[in-house]
N, C-alpha and C positions, 0 to 999 in steps of 0.2 A: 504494500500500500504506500500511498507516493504520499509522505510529511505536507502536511498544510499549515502555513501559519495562518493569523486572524488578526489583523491590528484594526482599533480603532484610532481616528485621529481629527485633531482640530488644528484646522491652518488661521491663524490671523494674518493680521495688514490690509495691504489692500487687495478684497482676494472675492470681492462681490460686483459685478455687474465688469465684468474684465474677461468672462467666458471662460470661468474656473472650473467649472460645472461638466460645461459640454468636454471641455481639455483633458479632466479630470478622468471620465468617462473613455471618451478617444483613448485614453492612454493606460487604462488599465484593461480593456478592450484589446490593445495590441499586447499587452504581457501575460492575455488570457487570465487575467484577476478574474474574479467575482467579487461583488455586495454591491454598494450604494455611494450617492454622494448628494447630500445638500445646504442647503443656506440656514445659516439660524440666525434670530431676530437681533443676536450682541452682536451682528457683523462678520464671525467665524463661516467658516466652510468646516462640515464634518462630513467625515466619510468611513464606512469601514471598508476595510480590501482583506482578502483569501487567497491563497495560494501559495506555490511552491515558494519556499525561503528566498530563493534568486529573484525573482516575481517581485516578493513582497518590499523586497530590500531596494529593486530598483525604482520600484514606484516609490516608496519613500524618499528616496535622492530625488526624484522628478517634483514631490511636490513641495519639498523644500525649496524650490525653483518655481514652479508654477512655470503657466501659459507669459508670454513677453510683456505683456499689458500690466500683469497681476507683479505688486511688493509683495513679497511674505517678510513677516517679521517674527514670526513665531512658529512653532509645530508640536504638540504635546501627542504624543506616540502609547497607546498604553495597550494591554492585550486585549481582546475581546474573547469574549467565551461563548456565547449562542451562536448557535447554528446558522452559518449566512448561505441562503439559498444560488444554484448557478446562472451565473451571468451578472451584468452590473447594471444598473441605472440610476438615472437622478430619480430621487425623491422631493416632496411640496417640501418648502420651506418654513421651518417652528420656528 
């Protein structure tokens, strides 16, 4: 059975209405991630991502970075434990 990590994360800065969302998506899409990603009302982008350690690890490095448009000023990384169903999408905004 092939190891899955699970992280959830919150990206700050300037990282709403910059098309962090769809980027976010796009790009965990091409490392074959699975979970989610959306906006919350303090301004943050949260997301969780699935998958192979290398997967997980590089999309981390990427959203440290973000889309060209998007500052990050911050990333808080922590484990997730629930079960994230396959494939990704954006979720409404809390």
């Amino acid at each position: 059975m092939v190891e899955t990590q699970r992280k959830h994360v919150f990206v700050a800065g300037r990282v709403q209405g910059v098309w962090f969302r769809a980027w976010t998506e796009q790009q965990a899409k091409e490392l074959g991630l699975s979970g989610w990603v959306r906006n919350r009302q303090d301004g943050r982008v949260e997301a969780v991502i699935a998958g192979s350690p290398p997967a997980v690890s590089s999309m981390l490095k990427r959203l440290r970075q973000g889309p060209p448009s998007a500052k990050v000023e911050a990333i808080e990384v922590s484990d997730w434990q629930e079960a994230v169903p396959a494939g990704f999408q954006t979720k409404p905004s809390v």
